[in-house]
C-alpha positions, 0 to 999 in steps of 0.5 A: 824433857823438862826437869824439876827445878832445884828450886822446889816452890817452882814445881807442883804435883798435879793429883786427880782423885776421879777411878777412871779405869779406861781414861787418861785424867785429862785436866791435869795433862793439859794443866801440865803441857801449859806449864812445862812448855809456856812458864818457868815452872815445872809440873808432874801428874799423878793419877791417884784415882787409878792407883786407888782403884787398883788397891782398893777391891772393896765391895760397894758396901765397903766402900767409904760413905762421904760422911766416913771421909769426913770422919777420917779427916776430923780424926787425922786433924786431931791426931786421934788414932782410933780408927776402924778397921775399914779406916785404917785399910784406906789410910795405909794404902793412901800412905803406900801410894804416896811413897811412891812419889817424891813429894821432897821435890815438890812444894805444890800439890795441886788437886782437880776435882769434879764430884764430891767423891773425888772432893772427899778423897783430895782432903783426905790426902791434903791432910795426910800430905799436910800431917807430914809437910805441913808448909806444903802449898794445897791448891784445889780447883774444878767446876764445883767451886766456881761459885763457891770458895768456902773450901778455904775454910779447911784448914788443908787447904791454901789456894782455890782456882775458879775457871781455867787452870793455865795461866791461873795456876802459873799466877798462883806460882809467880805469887808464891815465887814472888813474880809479877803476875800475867794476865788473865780473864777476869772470870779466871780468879783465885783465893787464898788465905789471908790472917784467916780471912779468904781473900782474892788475888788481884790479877791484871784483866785483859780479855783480848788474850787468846790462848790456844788449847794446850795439847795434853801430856799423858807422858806420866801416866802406865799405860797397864794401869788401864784397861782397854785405853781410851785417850781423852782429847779436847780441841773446841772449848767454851759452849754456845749453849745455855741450859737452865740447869747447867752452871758451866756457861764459858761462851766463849768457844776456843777451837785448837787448830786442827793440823795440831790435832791431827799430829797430835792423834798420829803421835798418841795413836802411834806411842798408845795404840789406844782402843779408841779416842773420846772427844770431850767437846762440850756437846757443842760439835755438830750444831755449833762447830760444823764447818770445824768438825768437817774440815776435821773429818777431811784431815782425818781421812787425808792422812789415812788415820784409822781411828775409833773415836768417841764423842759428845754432843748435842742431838741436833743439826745432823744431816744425811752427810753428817752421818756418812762422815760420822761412819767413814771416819771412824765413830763408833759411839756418840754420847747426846745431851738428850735430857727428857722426852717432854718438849715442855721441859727441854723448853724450860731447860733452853735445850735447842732440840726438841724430843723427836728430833733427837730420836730420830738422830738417835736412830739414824745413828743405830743405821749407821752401826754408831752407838749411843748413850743419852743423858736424861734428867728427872725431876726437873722443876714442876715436872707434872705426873703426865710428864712423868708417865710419857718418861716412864713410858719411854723408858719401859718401851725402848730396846734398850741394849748396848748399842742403845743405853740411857744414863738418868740422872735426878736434877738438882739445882746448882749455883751460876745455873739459870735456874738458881740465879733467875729461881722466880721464873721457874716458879721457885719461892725459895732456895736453901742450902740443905747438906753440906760436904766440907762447908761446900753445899752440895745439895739445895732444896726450894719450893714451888708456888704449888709445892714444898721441898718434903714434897717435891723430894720425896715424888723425884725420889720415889720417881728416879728410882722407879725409872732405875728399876724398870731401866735395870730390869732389860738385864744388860751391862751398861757401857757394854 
């Protein structure tokens, strides 16, 4: 086993902030593989969103507002001490957990974060890390700033990674360590500070490197802290599709070869004995990678490894064969990219399915005992009030049950998608930034040829949260 460095600029702490009581962080482990065993540098994980969740047995009203966050930080940047009670709660328990690790041996903390709740919470320990060692390097990376690298404007923070964190982190390393930096692609880039100007780190571009996945490393992890474990895996990366409201578009797909797979499930099956793998595959399983998933199912029924798995996927594609594959080899719940009923808008959203062809999956799954839970989307641009009611419909005539579960979700529009890069085509006169979270937009609001955004806000609202009472209303437990 890799030990830290005497030379504490070579090591870095990686921190995830998301409460995922069930999952392994799954990012940062992979971040730690690549650079235990391809680099000089050494790494370490810290699960801080499950020792958060731990202590923290608050009640959804006291849990911290994102405004709260923020208030927090200004505070702790201004060493003004007085705090709410609630405030104090959470900065004492931030401090007991931090105790427990030996950030002495580490000049490099490294956050991944994914939504704005973990945002909030990765600036909140920056800047109690930053209070007490100031010279410590900060670095933030995840998908919400691939377009966006105002993040450096606070003052916790010193590096941002955009795109894949393997060789980008290990060239933030070199630098700090003054070595030459590696390769890497272009769409791989970071940011720093310079004389308070951000500035991006030149690396060298070479597109024809082709790294494999890195198979994570969950050895820093309790396996106590986690109830009903379920260990996260991702073998195909990269998505062949191009959704109009994604902003995730890596075309280039990269498949981990699956006898390292099948090794890896034998070893984290044997040390874990989890209640079930999930596969994190980037919707792109059946309908663009099936000759892969094959070869893989043969794997696993060849070395008889009986597994409960689940997986995420686009609705389209599958076949008889498909299914019986499915259900022999152990899947137990398929998450599906199903988006709206309406044919129109899964058109104007470039899904490849239309809505009865995924209902139809959706149901020869129920046969085949394999759960589902569908991804829906409400609100998306010039959505009609008949467009509306055939969603309304839809969701009060479904049997809804814990074999058959929905999650909705209110579009909004985002950088790098199709939709805010190409706005005009999808009849959007303007964009703006509406709210703010750290200098980072977190919300937009535009206009339609036919609407205006007080308009088009208060119809999604008042619709989403029409769809959550009637949902909420069949009276069962999500994810049962």
């Amino acid at each position: 086993m890799k030990e830290p460095s005497q030379n504490i600029n070579y090591n870095i702490l990686l921190i995830d902030c998301y409460p995922n009581q069930t999952t392994f962080p799954l990012n940062i482990s992979t971040i730690k593989s690549y650079i235990n065993n391809k680099t000089i540098f050494f790494a370490k994980c810290f699960d801080f969103g499950i020792k958060i969740k731990k202590h923290l047995n608050f009640t959804k009203e006291q849990e911290l507002k994102l405004s709260t966050i923020e208030e927090i930080v200004n505070k702790l940047r201004n060493k003004n001490l007085e705090y709410t009670n609630l405030e104090k709660k959470h900065i004492h328990i931030i401090n007991s957990i931090l105790k427990k690790i030996d950030l002495e041996k580490y000049n490099n903390i490294g956050f991944s974060i994914m939504s704005t709740k973990t945002l909030g919470y990765s600036i909140l320990i920056s800047r109690i890390i930053k209070n007490k060692y100031p010279t410590k390097n900060i670095i933030f990376g995840g998908s919400m700033f691939n377009y966006n690298n105002k993040i450096l404007t606070n003052s916790e923070i010193d590096f941002l990674v955009q795109g894949e964190g393997f060789t980008t982190v290990e060239n933030i390393l070199n630098h700090i360590n003054k070595i030459s930096l590696k390769h890497n692609s272009k769409n791989n880039k970071i940011y720093y500070k310079q004389n308070n100007k951000i500035t991006e780190l030149k690396q060298k571009i070479n597109e024809n490197i082709s790294e494999s996945i890195p198979i994570p490393d969950f050895d820093d992890y309790d396996k106590n802290d986690y109830s009903e474990l379920t260990i996260p895996m991702r073998f195909i990366e990269g998505c062949g599709f191009n959704c109009s409201f994604c902003s995730d578009h890596n075309k280039k797909i990269k498949t981990q070869k699956l006898e390292t797979v099948i090794e890896q499930i034998k070893y984290l099956k044997k040390k874990y004995n989890p209640k079930a793998f999930i596969f994190y595959n980037n919707n792109n399983v059946i309908v663009k990678n099936k000759k892969y998933f094959l070869k893989f199912a043969l794997l696993l029924l060849k070395n008889n490894l009986r597994i409960n798995y689940y997986m995420q996927d686009n609705p389209s594609g599958y076949d008889e064969l498909t299914f019986k594959i499915l259900k022999k080899t152990g899947c137990k719940l398929i998450f599906f990219g199903f988006e709206n009923i309406n044919d129109e808008i899964l058109h104007a959203m470039k899904k490849p399915h239309k809505a009865q062809e995924a209902l139809n999956i959706i149901n020869k799954c129920h046969q085949y005992n394999i759960k589902t839970l569908m991804f829906y989307m409400t609100g998306f641009i010039n959505e009609t009030d008949e467009m509306f009611q055939k969603t309304k419909n839809f969701i009060t005539t479904n049997n809804w049950n814990k074999n058959n579960q929905i999650e909705i979700f209110l579009f909004g529009i985002r950088p790098g998608s199709d939709a805010f890069d190409n706005y005009e085509k999808y009849g959007i006169t303007k964009i703006k930034v509406e709210k703010t979270f750290f200098n980072i937009p977190i919300t937009y609001n535009y206009n339609t040829k036919n609407k205006d955004w007080n308009e088009i806000k208060k119809t999604n609202e008042n619709n989403y949260n029409e769809l959550l009472k009637l949902y909420h209303n069949k009276k069962f437990k999500y994810m049962n």
